[in-house]
N, CA, C and O atoms as a Tinker XYZ file with bonds, in Angstrom:
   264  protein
     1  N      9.065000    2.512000    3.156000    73     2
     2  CA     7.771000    1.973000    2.795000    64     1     3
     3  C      7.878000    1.390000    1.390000    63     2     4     5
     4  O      8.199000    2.080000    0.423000    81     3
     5  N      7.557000   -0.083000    1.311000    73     3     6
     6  CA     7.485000   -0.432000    0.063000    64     5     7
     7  C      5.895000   -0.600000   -1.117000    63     6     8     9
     8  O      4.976000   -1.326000   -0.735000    81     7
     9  N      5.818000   -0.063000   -2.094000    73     7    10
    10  CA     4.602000   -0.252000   -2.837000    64     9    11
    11  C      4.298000   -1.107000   -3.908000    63    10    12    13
    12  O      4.594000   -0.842000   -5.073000    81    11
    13  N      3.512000   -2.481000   -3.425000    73    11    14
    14  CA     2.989000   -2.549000   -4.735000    64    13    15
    15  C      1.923000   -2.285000   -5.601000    63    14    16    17
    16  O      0.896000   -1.746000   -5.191000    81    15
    17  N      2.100000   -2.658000   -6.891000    73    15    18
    18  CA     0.651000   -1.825000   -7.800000    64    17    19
    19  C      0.015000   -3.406000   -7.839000    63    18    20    21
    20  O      0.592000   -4.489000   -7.746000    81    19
    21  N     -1.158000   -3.131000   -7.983000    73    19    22
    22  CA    -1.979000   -4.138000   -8.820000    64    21    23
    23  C     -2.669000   -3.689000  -10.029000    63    22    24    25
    24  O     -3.397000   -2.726000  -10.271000    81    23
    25  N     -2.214000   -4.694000  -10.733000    73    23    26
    26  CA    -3.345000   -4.788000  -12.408000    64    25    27
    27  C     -4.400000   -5.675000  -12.500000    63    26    28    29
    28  O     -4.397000   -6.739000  -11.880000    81    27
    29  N     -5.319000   -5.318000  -13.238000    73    27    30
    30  CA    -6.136000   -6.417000  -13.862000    64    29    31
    31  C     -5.119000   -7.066000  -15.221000    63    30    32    33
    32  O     -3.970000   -6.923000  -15.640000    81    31
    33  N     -6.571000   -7.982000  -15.626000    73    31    34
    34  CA    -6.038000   -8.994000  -16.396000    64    33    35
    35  C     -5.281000   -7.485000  -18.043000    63    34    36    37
    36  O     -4.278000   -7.794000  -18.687000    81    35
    37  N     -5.895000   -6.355000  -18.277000    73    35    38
    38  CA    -5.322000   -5.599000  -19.053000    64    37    39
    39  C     -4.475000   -4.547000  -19.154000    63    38    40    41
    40  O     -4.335000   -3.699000  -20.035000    81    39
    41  N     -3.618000   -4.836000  -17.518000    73    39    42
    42  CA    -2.891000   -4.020000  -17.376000    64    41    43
    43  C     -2.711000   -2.477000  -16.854000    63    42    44    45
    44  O     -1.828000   -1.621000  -16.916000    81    43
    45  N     -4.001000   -2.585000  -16.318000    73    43    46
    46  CA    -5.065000   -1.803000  -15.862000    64    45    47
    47  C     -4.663000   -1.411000  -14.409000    63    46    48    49
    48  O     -4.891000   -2.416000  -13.736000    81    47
    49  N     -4.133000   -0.345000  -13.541000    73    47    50
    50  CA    -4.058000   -0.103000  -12.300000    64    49    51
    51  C     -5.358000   -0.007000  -11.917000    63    50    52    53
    52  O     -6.296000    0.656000  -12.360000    81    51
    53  N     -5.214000   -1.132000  -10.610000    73    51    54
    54  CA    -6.535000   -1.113000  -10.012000    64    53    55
    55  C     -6.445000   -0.702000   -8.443000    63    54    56    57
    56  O     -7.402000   -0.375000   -7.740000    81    55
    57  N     -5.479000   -0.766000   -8.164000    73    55    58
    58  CA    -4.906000   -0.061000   -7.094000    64    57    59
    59  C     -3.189000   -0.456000   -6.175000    63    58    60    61
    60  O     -2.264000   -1.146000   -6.602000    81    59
    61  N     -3.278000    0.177000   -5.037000    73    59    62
    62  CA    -1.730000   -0.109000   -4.636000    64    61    63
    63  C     -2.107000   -0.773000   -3.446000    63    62    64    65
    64  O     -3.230000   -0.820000   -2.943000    81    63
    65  N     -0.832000   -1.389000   -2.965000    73    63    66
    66  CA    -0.598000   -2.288000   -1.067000    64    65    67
    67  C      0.733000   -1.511000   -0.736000    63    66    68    69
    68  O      1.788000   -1.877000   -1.255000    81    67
    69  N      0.681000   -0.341000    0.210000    73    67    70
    70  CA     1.707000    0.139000    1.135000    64    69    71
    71  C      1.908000   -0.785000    1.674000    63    70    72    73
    72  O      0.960000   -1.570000    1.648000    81    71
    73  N      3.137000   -1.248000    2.432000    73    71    74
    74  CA     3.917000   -2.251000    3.626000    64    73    75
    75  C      4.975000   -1.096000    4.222000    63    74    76    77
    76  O      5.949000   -0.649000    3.617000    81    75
    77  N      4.704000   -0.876000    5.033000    73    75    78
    78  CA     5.516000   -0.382000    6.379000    64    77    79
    79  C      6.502000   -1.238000    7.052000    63    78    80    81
    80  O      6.309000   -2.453000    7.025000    81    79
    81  N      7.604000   -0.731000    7.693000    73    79    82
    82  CA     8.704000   -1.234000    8.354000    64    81    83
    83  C      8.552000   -2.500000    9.336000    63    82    84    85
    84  O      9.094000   -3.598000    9.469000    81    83
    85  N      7.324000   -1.616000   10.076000    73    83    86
    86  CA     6.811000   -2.967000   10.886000    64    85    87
    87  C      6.340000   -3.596000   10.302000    63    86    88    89
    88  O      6.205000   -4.561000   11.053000    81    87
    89  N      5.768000   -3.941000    9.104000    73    87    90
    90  CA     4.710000   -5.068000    8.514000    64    89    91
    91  C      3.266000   -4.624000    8.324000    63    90    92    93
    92  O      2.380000   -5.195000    7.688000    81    91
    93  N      3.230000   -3.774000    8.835000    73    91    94
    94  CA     1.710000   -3.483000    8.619000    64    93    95
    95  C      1.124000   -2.725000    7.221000    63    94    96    97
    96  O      1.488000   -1.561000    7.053000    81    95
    97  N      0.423000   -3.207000    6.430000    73    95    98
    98  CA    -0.193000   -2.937000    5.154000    64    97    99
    99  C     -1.263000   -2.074000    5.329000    63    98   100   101
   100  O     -2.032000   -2.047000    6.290000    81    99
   101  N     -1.268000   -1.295000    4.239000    73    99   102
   102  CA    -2.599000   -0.334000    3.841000    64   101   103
   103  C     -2.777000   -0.526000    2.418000    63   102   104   105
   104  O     -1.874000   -0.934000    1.688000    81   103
   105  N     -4.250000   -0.152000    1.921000    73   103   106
   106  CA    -4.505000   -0.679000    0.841000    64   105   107
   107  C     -5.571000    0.724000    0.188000    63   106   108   109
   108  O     -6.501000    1.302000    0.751000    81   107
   109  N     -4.882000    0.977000   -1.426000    73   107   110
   110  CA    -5.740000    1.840000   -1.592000    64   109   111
   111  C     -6.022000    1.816000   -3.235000    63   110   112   113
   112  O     -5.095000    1.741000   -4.041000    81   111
   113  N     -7.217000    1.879000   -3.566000    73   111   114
   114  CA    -7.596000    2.163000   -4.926000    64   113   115
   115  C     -7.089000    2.888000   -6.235000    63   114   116   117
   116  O     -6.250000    3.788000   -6.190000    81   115
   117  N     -7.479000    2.572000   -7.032000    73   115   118
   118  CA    -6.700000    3.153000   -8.044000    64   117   119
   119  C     -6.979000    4.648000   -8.116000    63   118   120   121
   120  O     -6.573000    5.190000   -9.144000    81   119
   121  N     -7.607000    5.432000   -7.205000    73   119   122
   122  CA    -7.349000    6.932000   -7.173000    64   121   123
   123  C     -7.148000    7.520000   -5.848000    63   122   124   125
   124  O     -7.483000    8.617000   -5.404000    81   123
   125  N     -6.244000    6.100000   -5.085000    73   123   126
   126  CA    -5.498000    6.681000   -3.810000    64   125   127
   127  C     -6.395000    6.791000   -2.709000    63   126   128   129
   128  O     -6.113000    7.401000   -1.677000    81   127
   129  N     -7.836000    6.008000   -2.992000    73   127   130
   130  CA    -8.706000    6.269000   -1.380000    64   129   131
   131  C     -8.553000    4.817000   -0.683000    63   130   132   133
   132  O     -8.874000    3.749000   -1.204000    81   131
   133  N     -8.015000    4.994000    0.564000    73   131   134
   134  CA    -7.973000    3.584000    1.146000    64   133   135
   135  C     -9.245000    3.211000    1.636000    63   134   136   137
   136  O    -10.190000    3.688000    2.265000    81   135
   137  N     -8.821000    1.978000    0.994000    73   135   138
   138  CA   -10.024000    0.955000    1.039000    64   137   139
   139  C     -9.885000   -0.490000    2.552000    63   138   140   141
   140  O    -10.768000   -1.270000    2.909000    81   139
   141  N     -8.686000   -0.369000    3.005000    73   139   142
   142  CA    -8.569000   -1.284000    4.262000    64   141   143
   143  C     -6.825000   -1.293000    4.852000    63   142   144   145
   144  O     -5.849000   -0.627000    4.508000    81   143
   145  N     -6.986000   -2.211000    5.722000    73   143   146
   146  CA    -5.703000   -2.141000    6.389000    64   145   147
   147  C     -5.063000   -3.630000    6.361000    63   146   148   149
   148  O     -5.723000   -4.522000    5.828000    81   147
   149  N     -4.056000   -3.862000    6.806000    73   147   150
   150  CA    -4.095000   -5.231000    7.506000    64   149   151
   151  C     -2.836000   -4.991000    8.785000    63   150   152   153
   152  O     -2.040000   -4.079000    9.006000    81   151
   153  N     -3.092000   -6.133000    9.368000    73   151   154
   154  CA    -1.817000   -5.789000   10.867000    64   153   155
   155  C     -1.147000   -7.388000   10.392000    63   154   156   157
   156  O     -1.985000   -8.251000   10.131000    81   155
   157  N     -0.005000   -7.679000   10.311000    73   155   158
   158  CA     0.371000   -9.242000   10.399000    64   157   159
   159  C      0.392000   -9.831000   12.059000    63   158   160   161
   160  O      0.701000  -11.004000   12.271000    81   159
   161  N      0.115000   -9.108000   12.932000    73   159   162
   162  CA     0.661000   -9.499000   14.352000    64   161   163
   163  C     -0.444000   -9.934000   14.872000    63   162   164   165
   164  O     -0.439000  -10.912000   15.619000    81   163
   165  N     -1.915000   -9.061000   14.454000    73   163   166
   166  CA    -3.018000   -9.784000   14.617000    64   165   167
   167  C     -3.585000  -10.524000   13.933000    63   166   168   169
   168  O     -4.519000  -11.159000   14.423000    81   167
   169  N     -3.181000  -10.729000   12.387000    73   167   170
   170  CA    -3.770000  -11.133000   11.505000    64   169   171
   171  C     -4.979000  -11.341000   10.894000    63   170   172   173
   172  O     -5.569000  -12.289000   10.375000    81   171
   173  N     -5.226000   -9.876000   11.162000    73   171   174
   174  CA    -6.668000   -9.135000   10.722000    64   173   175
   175  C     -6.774000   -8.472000    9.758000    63   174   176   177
   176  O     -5.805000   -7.769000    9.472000    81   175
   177  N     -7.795000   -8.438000    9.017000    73   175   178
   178  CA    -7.985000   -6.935000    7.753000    64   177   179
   179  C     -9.350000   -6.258000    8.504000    63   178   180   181
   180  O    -10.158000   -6.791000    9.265000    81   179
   181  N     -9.284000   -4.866000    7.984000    73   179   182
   182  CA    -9.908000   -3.843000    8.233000    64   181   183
   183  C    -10.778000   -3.013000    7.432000    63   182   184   185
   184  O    -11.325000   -3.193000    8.520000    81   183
   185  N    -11.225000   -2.553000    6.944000    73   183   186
   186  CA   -12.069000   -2.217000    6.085000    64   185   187
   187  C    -11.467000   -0.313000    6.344000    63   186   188   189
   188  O    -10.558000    0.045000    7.092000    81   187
   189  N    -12.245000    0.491000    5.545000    73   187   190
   190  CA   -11.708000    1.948000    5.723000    64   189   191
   191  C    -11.705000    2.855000    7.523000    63   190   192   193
   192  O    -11.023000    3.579000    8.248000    81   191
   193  N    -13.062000    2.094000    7.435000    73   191   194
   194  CA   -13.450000    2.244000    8.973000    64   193   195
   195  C    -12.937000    1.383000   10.301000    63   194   196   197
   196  O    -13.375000    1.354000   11.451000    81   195
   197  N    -12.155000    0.899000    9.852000    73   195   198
   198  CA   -11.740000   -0.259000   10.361000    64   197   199
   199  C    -12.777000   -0.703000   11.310000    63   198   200   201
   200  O    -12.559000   -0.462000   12.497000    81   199
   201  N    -13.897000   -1.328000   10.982000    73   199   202
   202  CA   -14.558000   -2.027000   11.245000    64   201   203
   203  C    -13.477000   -3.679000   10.500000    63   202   204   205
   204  O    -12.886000   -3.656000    9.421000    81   203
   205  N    -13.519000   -4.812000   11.396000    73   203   206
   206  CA   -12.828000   -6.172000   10.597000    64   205   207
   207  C    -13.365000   -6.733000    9.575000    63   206   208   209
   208  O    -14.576000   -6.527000    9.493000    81   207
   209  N    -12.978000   -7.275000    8.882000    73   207   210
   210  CA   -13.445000   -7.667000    7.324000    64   209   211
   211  C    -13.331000   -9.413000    7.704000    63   210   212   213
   212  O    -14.130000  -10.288000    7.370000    81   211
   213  N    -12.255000   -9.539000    8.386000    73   211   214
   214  CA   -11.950000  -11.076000    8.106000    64   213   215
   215  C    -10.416000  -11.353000    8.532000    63   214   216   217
   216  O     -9.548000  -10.501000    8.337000    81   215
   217  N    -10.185000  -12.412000    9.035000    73   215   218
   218  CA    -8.788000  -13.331000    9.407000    64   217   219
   219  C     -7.713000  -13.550000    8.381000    63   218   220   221
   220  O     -7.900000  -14.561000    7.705000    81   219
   221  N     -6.484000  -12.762000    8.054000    73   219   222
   222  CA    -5.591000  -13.031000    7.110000    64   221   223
   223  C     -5.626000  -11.836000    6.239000    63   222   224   225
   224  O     -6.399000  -10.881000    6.311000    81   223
   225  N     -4.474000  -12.087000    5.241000    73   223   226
   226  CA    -4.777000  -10.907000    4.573000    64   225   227
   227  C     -5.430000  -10.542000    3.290000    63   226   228   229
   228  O     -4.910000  -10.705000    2.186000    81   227
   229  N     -6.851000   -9.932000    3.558000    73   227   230
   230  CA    -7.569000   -9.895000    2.296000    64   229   231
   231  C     -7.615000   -8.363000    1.517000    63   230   232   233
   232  O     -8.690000   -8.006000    1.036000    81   231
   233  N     -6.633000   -7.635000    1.430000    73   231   234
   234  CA    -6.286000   -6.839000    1.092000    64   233   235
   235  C     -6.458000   -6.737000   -0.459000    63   234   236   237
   236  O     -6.909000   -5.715000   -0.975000    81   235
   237  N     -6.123000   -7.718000   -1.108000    73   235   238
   238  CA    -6.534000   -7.552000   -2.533000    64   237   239
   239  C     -7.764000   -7.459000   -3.116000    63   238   240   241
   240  O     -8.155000   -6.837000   -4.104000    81   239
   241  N     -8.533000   -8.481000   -2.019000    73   239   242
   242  CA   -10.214000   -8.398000   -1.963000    64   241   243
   243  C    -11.049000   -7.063000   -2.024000    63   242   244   245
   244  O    -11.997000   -6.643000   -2.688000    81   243
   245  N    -10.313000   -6.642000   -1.104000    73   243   246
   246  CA   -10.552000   -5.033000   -0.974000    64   245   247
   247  C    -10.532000   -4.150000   -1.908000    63   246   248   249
   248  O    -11.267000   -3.168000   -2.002000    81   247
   249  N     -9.678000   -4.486000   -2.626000    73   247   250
   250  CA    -8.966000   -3.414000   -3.601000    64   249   251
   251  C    -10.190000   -4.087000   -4.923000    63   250   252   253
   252  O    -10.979000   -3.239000   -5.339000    81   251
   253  N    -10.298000   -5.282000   -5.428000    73   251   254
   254  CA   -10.960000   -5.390000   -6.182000    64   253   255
   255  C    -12.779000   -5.180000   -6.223000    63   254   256   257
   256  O    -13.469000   -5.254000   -7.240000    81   255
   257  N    -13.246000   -4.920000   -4.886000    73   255   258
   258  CA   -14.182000   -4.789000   -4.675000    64   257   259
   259  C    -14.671000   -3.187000   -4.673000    63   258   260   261
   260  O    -15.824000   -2.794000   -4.849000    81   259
   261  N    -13.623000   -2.466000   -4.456000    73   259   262
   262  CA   -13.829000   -1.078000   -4.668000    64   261   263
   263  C    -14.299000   -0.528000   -6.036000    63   262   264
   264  O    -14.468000    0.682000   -6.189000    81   263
């Protein structure tokens, strides 16, 4: 599993993007509560509930909206 972090503009962890073997992403806040998913095969995002958010991957959206 690979992780990246995200910062704001001050360097600021605002949260991480898990990627899994198969491709599939999870997305979680800067105190580790996931905030959505994404699948690349459907090319969907998910919200916590996975209720769909939207087409492609808006995973960062997520993360900054938390």
């Amino acid at each position: 599993m690979h992780r990246q972090t995200l910062k704001d503009a001050r360097y600021k962890i605002i949260g991480y993007i898990d990627t899994a073997s198969d491709g599939k992403q999870s997305a979680r806040d800067a105190r580790y509560h996931t905030v959505g998913y994404y699948d690349p095969h459907t090319n969907i995002t998910k919200d916590n509930r996975f209720h769909t958010v939207g087409h492609g991957n808006l995973l960062a959206s997520l993360i900054a909206c938390a």
